[in-house]
C-alpha positions in Angstrom: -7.1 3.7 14.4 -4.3 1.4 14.7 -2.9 0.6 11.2 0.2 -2.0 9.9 1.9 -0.8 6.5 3.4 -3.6 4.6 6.5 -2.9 2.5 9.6 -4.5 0.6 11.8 -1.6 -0.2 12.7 1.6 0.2 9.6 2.5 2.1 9.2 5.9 0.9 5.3 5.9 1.1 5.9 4.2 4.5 7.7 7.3 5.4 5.1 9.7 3.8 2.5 8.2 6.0 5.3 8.4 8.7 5.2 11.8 8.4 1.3 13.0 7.8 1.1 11.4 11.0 3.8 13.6 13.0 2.5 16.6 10.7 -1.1 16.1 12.2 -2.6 15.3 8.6 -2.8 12.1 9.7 -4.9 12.8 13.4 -5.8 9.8 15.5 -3.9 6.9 13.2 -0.9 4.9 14.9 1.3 2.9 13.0 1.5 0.0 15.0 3.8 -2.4 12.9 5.9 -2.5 9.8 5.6 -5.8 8.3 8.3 -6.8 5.6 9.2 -9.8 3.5 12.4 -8.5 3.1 14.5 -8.5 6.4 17.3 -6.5 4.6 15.0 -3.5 3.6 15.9 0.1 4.2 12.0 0.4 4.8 13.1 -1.3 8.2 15.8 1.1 9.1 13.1 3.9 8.2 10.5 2.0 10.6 13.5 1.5 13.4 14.0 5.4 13.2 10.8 6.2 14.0 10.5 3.5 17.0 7.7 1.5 15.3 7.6 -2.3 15.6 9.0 -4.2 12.6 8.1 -7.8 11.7 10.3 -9.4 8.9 10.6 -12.5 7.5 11.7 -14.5 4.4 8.7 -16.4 2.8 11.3 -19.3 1.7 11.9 -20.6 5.1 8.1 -21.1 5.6 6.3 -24.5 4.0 3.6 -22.0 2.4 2.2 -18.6 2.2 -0.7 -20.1 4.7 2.0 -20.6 7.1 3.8 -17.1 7.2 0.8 -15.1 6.9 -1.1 -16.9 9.6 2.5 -15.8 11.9 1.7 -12.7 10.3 -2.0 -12.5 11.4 -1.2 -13.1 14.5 1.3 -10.2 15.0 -1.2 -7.8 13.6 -4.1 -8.8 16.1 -1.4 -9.4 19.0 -1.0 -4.6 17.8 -5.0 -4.3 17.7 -4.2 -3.7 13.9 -7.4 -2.4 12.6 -6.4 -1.6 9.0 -3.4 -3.0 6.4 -2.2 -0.6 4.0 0.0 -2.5 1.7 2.5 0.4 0.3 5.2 -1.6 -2.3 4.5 -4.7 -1.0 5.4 -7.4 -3.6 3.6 -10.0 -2.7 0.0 -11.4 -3.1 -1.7 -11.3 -0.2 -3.5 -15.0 0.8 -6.7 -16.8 1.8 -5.6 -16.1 5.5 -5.2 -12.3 5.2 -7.9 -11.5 3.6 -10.3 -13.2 5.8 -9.4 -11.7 8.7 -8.9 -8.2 6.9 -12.0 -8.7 4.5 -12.5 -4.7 3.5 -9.5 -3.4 5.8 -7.0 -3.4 3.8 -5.8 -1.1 1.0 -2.9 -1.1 -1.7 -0.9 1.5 -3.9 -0.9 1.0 -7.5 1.2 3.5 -9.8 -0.8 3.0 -12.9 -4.8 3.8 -13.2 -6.3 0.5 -12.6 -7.5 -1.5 -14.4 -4.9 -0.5 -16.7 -1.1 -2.1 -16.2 -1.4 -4.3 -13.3 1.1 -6.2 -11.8 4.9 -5.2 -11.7 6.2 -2.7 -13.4 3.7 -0.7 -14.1 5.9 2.2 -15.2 7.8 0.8 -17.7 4.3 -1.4 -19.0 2.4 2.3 -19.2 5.8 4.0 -20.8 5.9 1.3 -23.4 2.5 1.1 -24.0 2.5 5.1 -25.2 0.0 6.0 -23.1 -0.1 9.5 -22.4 -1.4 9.5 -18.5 -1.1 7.2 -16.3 -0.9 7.4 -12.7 -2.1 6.0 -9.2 -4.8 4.2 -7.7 -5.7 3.2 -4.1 -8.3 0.3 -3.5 -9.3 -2.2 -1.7 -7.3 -5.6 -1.5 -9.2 -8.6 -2.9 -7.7 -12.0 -4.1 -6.6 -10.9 -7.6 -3.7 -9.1 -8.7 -4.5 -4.8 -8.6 -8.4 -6.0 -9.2 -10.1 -4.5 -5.8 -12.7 -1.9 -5.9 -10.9 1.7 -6.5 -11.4 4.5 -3.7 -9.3 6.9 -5.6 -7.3 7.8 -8.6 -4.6 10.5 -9.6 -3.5 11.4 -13.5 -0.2 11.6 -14.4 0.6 13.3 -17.5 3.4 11.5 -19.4 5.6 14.3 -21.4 7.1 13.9 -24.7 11.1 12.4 -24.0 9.9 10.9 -20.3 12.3 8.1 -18.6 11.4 5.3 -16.2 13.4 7.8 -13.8 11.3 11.1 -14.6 7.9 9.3 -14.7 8.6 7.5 -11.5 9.6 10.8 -9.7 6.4 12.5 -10.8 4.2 9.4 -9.4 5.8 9.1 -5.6 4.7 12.8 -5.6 1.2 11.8 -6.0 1.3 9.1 -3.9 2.7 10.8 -0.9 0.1 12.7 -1.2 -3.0 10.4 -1.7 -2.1 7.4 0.4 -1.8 9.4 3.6 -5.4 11.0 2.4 -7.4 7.8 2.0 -6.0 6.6 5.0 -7.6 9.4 6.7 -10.9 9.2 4.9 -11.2 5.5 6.0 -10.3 6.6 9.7 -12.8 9.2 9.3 -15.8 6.9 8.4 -15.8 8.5 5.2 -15.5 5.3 2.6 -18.3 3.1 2.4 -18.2 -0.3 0.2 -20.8 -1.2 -2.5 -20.2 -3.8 -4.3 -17.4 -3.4 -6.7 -18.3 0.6 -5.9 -16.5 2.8 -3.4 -18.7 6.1 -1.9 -17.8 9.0 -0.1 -20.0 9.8 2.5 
């Protein structure tokens, strides 16, 4: 399965995926483009490291988000792009993505959805006093973190936890899960009900 990770940072999920796929965790998945909306990114360097096409741009210099993700679109179907795994990627995805992508892409969330959606997600559940949070993969749909959930990991939140200390403890789990559901949806393993996610 040919996949494109879309990122606008560090990439450090990028290069967790990166690696489950040099590690065989990850069998049969290519990572067949980075896409960024950032074109100053270290994510990039990490993606130019690895010799895997990179497409960046700056939103701004496009009339609309129709118009960049349709330039987009076309350089994930020009890769055979099969599935979109969106992995800090800061940016609602359109009408013209998720057409063409309806139920083939996925997003990281470091919060359990439905709870703190939306940036920040840390800092919301840290001043919330909650006392887990943690991570969710789902499926991408036209609101903001709403998508059906395919998997969840707890984080406990300890008594004297930072922004820094909490966020360690999350990229942990999601190195871990991201490369994971990756590789139940290559597997055949996810199936879509609804608002409801199964394992087969």
């Amino acid at each position: 399965m040919k996949i494109a990770v879309f990122a606008s940072g560090t990439g450090s999920n990028f290069a967790a995926v990166v690696e489950a796929v040099k590690e065989g965790r990850l069998k049969n998945i290519e990572i067949a483009l980075l896409v960024c909306d950032r074109p100053g990114a270290l994510v990039i360097k990490r993606a130019e490291q690895e010799s895997i096409p990179v497409f960046s741009f700056q939103p701004k210099e496009y009339p609309d988000k129709a118009a960049y993700e349709q330039l987009v679109l076309d350089k994930l179907q020009e890769q055979g792009v099969e599935l979109i795994v969106l992995a800090g990627y800061m940016r609602l995805i359109g009408p013209t993505l998720l057409h063409s992508y309806s139920s083939r892409m996925i997003n990281l969330h470091p919060s359990l959805l439905p709870a703190f959606t939306g940036k920040d997600a840390i800092g919301q559940a840290l001043d919330y006093g909650v006392k887990i949070t943690g991570i969710t993969v789902h499926f991408v749909d036209a609101g903001m973190d709403t998508g059906p959930i395919i998997a969840q990991r707890n984080v406990e939140i300890e008594s004297g936890e930072t922004k820094e200390t909490l966020s360690h403890k999350i990229q942990i789990q999601e190195h871990q899960l991201l490369p994971e559901v990756i590789g139940w949806i290559a597997e055949g393993k996810i199936k879509l009900n609804g608002r409801k996610v199964e394992m087969k």
